[in-house]
N, CA and C atoms as a LAMMPS dump frame, in Angstrom:
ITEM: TIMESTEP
0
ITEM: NUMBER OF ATOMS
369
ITEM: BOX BOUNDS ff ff ff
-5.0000000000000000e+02 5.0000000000000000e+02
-5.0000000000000000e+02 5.0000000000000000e+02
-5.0000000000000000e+02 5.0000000000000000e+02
ITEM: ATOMS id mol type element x y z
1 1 1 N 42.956 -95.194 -408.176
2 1 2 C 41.898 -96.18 -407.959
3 1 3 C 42.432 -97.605 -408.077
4 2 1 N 43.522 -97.794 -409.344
5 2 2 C 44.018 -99.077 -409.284
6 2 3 C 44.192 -99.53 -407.528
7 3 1 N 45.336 -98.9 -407.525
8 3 2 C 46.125 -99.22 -406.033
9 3 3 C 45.152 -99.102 -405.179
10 4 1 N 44.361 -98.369 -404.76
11 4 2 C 43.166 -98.534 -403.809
12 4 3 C 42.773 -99.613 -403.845
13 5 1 N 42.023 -100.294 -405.094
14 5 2 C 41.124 -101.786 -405.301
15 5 3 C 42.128 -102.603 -404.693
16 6 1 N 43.199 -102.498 -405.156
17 6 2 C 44.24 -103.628 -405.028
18 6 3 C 44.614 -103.733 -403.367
19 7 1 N 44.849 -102.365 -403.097
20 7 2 C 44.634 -102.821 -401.432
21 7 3 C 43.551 -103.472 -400.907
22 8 1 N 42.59 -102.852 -400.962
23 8 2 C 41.116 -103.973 -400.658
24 8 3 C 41.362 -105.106 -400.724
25 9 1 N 41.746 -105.61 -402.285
26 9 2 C 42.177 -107.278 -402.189
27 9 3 C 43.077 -107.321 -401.156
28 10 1 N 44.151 -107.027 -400.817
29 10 2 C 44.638 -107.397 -399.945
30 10 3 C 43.934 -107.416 -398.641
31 11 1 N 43.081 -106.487 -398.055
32 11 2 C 42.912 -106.097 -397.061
33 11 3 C 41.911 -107.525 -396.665
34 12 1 N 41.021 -107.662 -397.68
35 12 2 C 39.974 -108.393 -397.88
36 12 3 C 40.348 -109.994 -397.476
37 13 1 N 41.644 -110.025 -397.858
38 13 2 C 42.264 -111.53 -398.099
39 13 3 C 42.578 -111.986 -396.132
40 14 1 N 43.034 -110.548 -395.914
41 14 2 C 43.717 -110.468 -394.073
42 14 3 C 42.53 -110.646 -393.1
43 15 1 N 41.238 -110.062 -394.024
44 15 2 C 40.075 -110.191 -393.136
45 15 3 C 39.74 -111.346 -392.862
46 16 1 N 39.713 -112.367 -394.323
47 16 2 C 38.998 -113.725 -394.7
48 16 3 C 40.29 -114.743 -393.3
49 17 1 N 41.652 -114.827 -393.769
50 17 2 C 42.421 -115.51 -392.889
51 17 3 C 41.904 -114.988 -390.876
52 18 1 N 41.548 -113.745 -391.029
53 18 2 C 41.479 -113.865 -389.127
54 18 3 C 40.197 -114 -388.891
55 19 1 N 39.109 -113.976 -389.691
56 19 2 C 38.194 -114.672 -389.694
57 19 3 C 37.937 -116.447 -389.341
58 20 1 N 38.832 -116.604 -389.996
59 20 2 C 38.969 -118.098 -390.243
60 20 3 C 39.407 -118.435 -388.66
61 21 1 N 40.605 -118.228 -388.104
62 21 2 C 41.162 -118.299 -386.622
63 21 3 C 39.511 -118.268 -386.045
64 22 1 N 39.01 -117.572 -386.49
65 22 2 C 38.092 -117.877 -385.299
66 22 3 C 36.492 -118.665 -385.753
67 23 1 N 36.592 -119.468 -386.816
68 23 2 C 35.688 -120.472 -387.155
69 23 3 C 34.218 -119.459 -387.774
70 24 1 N 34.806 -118.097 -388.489
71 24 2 C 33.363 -117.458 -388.92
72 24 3 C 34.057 -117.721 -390.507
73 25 1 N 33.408 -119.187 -391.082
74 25 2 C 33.38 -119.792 -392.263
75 25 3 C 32.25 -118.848 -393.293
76 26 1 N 31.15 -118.219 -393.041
77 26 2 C 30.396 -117.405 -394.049
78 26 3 C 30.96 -116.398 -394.065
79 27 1 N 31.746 -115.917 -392.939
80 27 2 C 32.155 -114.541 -393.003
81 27 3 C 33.513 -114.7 -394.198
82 28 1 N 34.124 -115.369 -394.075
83 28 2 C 35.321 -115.931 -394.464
84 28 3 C 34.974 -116.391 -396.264
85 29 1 N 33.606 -116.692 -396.442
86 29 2 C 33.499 -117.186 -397.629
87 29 3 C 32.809 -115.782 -398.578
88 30 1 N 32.741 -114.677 -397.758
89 30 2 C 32.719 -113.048 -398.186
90 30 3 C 34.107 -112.517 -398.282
91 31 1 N 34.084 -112.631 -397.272
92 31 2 C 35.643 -112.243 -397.748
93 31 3 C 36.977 -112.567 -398.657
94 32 1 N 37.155 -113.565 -398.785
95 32 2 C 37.44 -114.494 -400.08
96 32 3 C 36.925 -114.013 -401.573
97 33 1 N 35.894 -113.739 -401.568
98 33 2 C 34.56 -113.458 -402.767
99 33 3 C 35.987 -112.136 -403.01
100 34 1 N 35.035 -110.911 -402.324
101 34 2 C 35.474 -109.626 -402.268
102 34 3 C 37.384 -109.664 -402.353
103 35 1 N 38.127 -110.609 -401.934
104 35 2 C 39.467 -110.321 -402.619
105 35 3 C 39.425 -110.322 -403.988
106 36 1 N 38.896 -111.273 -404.063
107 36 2 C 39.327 -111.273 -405.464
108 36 3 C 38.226 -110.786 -406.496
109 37 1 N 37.292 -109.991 -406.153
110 37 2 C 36.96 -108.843 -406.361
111 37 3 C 36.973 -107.953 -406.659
112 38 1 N 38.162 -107.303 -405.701
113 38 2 C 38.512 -106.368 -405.957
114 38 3 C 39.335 -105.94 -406.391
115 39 1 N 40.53 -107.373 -406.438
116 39 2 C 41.378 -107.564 -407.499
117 39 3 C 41.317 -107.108 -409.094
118 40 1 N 40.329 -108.005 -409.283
119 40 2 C 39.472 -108.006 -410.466
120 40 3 C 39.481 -106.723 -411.118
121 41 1 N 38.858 -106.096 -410.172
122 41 2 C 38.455 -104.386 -410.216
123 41 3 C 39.686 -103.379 -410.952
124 42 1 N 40.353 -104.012 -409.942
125 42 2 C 41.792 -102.996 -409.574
126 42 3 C 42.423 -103.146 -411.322
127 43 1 N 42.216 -104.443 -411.538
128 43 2 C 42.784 -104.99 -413.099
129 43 3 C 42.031 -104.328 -414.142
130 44 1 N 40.842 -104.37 -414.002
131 44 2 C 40.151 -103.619 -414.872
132 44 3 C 40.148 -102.639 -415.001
133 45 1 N 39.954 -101.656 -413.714
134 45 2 C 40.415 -99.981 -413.886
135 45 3 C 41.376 -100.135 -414.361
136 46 1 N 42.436 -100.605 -414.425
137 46 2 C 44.277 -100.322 -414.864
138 46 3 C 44.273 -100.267 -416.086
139 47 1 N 43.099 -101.018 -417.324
140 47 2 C 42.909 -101.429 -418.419
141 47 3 C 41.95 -100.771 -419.218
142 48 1 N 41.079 -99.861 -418.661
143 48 2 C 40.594 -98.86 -419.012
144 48 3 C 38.515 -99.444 -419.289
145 49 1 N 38.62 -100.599 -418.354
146 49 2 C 37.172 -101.107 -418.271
147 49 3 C 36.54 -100.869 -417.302
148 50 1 N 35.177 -100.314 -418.036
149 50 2 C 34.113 -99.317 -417.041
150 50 3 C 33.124 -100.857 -416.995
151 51 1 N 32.883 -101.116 -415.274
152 51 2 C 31.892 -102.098 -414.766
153 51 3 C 30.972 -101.165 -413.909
154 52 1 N 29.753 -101.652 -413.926
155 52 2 C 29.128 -101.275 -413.112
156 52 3 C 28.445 -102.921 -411.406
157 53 1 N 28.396 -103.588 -411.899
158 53 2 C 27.747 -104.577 -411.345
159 53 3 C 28.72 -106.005 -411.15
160 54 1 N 28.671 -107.035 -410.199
161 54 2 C 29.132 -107.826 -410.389
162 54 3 C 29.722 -108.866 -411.23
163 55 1 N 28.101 -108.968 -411.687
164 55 2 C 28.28 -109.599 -412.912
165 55 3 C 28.557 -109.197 -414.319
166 56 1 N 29.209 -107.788 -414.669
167 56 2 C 29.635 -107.365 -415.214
168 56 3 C 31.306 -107.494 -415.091
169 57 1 N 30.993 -107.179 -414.269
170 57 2 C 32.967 -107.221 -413.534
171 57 3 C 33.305 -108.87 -414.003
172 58 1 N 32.173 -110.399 -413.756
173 58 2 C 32.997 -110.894 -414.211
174 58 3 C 33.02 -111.469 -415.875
175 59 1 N 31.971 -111.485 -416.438
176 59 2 C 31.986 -110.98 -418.003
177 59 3 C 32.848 -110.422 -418.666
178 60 1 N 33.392 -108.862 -418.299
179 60 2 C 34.101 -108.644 -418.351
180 60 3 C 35.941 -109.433 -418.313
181 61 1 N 36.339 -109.536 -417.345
182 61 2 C 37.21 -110.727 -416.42
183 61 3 C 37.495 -111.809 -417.364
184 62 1 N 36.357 -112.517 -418.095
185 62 2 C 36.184 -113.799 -419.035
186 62 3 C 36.623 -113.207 -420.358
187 63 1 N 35.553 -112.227 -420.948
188 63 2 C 36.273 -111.923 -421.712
189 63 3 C 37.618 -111.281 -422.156
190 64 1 N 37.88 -110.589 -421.403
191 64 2 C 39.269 -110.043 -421.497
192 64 3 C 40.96 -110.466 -421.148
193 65 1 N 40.365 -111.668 -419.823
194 65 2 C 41.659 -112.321 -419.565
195 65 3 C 41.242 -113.225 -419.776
196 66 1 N 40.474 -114.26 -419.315
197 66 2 C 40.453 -115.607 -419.288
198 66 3 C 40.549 -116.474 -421.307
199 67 1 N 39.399 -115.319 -422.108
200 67 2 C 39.47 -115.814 -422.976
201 67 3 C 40.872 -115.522 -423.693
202 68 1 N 41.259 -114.439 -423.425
203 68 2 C 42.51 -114.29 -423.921
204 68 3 C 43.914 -114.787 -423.466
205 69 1 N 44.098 -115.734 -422.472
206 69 2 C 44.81 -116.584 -421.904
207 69 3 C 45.418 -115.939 -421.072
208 70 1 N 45.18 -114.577 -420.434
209 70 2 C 46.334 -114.281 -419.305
210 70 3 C 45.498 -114.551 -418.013
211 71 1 N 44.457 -115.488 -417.263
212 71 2 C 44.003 -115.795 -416.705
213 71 3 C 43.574 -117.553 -417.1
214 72 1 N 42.94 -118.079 -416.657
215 72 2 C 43.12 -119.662 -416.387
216 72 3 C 41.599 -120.288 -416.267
217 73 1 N 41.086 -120.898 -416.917
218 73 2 C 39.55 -121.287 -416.733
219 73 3 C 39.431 -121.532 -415.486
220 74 1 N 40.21 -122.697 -414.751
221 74 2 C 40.21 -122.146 -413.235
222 74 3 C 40.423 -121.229 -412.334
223 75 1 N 40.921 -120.273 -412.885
224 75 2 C 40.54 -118.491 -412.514
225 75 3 C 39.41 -118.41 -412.164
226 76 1 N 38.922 -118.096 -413.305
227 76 2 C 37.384 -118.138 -413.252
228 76 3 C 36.864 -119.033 -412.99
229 77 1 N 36.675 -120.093 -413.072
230 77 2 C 36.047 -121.308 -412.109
231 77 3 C 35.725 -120.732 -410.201
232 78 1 N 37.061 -120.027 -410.046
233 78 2 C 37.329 -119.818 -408.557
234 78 3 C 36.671 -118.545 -408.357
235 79 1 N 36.686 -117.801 -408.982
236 79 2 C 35.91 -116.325 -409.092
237 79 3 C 34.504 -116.433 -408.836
238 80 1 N 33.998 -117.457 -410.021
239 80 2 C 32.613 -117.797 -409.804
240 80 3 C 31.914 -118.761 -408.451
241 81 1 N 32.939 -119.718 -408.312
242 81 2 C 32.045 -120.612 -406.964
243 81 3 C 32.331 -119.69 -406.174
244 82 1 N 33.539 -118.753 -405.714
245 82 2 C 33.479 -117.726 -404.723
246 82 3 C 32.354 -117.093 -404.773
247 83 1 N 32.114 -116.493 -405.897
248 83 2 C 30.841 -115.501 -405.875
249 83 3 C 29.287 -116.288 -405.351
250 84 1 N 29.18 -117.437 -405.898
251 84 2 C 27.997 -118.272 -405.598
252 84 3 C 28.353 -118.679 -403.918
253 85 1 N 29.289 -118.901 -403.329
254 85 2 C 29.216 -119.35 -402.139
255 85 3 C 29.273 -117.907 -401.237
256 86 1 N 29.59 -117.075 -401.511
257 86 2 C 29.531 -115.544 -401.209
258 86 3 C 27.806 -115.93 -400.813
259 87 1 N 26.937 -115.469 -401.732
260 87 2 C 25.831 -114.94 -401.9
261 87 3 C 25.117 -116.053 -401.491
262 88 1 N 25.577 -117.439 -401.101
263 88 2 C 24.349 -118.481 -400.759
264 88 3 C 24.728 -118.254 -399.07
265 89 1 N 25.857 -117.87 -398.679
266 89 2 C 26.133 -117.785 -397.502
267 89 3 C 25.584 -115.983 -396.676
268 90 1 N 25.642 -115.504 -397.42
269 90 2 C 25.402 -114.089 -397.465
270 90 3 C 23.47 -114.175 -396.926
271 91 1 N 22.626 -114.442 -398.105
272 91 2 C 21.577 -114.764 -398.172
273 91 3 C 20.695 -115.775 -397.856
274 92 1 N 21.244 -117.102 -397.606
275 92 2 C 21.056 -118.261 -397.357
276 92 3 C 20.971 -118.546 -396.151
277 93 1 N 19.752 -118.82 -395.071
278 93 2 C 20.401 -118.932 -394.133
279 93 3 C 20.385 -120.352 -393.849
280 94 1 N 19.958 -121.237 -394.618
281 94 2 C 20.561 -122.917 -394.629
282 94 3 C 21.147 -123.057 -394.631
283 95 1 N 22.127 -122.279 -395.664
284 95 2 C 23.149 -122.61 -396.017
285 95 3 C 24.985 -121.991 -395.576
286 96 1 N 25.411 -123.525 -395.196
287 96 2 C 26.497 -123.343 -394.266
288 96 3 C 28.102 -123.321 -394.661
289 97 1 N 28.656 -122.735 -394.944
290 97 2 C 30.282 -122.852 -395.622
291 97 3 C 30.662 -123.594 -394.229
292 98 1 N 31.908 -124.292 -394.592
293 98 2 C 32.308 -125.171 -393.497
294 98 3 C 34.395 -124.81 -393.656
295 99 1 N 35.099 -125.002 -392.817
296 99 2 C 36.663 -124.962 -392.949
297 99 3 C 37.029 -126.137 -393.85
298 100 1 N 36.497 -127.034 -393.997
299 100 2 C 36.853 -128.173 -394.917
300 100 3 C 36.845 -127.497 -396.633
301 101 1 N 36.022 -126.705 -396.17
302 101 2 C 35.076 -126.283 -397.553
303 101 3 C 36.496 -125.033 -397.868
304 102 1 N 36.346 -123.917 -397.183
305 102 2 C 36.65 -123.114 -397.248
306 102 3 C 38.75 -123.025 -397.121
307 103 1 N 38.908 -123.748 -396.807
308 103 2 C 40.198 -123.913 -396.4
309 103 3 C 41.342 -123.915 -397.577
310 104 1 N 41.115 -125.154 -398.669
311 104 2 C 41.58 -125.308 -399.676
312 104 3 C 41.603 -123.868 -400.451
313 105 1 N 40.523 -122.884 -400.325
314 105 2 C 40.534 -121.766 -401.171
315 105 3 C 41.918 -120.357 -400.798
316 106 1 N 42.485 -120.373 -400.231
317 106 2 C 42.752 -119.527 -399.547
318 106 3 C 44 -119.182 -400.172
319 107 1 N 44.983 -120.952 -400.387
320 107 2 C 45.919 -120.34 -401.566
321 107 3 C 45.845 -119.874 -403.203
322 108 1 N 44.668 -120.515 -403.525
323 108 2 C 44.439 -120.065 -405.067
324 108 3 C 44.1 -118.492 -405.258
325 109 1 N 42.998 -118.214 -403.558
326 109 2 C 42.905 -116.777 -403.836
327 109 3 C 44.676 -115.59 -403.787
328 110 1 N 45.07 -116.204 -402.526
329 110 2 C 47.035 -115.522 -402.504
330 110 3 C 47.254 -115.473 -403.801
331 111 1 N 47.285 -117.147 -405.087
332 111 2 C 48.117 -116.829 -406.246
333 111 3 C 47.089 -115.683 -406.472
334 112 1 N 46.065 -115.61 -407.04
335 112 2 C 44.954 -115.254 -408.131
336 112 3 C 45.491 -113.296 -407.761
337 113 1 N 45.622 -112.926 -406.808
338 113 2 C 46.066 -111.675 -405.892
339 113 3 C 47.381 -110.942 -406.564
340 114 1 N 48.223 -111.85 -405.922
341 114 2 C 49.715 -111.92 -406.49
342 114 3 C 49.465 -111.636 -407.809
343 115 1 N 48.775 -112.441 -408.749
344 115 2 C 48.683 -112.673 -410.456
345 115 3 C 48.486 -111.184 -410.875
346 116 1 N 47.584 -111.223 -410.242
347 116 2 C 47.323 -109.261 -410.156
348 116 3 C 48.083 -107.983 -410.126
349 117 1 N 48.609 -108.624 -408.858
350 117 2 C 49.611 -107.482 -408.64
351 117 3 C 50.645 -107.552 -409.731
352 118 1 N 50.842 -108.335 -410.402
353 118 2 C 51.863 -108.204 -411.222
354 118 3 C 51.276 -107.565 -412.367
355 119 1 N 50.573 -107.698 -412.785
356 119 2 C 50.064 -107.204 -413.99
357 119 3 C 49.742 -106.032 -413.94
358 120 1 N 49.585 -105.774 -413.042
359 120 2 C 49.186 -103.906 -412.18
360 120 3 C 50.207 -103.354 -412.346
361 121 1 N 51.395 -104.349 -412.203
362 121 2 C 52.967 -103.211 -411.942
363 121 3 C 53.499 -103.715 -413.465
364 122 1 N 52.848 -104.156 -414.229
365 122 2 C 53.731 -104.306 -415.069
366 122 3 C 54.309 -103.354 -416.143
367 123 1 N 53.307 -102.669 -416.603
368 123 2 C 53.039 -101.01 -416.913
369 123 3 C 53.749 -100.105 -415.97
């Protein structure tokens, strides 16, 4: 299951970039969400934490890495506006993610991925 989640992140990350080529910015701001997601996931199964819900997954996430320093308040900073721009774009139909917006995110999600994968293989 680790390695499964962890592909997703990846897969998730390939979706969000060819998305982008073609200017679908909400689609792109789901996909983004869901990398690192499932990242998340992949970290937590590896660690022996049962989530059921999003917002469990990132509760979880806070408490376990962020407060404990192997994650970065801007980790989570990025986890969370992902998730909020996920779901305002998802649900929202005012509301518009833009490439200006969305653009800057793309390498923090690569590190945040990477960060993962290492910690996955580190065991």
């Amino acid at each position: 299951m680790v390695s499964l989640e962890y592909e997703r992140a990846c897969s998730c990350l390939k979706q969000a970039e060819g998305n982008a080529s073609m200017d679908f910015w909400d689609v792109v701001a789901n996909r983004l969400y869901y990398a690192v997601s499932h990242a998340v996931s992949a970290l937590l199964i590896k660690d022996g934490y049962k989530v059921g819900t999003h917002k469990g997954a990132m509760l979880m996430f806070g408490q376990n890495y962020v407060k404990t320093g192997i994650f970065t308040a801007d980790d989570s900073k990025l986890y969370s506006n992902l998730q909020m721009m996920r779901e305002e774009s998802d649900y929202n139909c005012v509301y518009v993610t833009t490439a200006k917006e969305m653009q800057p995110l793309f390498e923090p999600v690569r590190e945040f991925i990477a960060k993962v994968g290492n910690l996955i293989k580190k065991d």
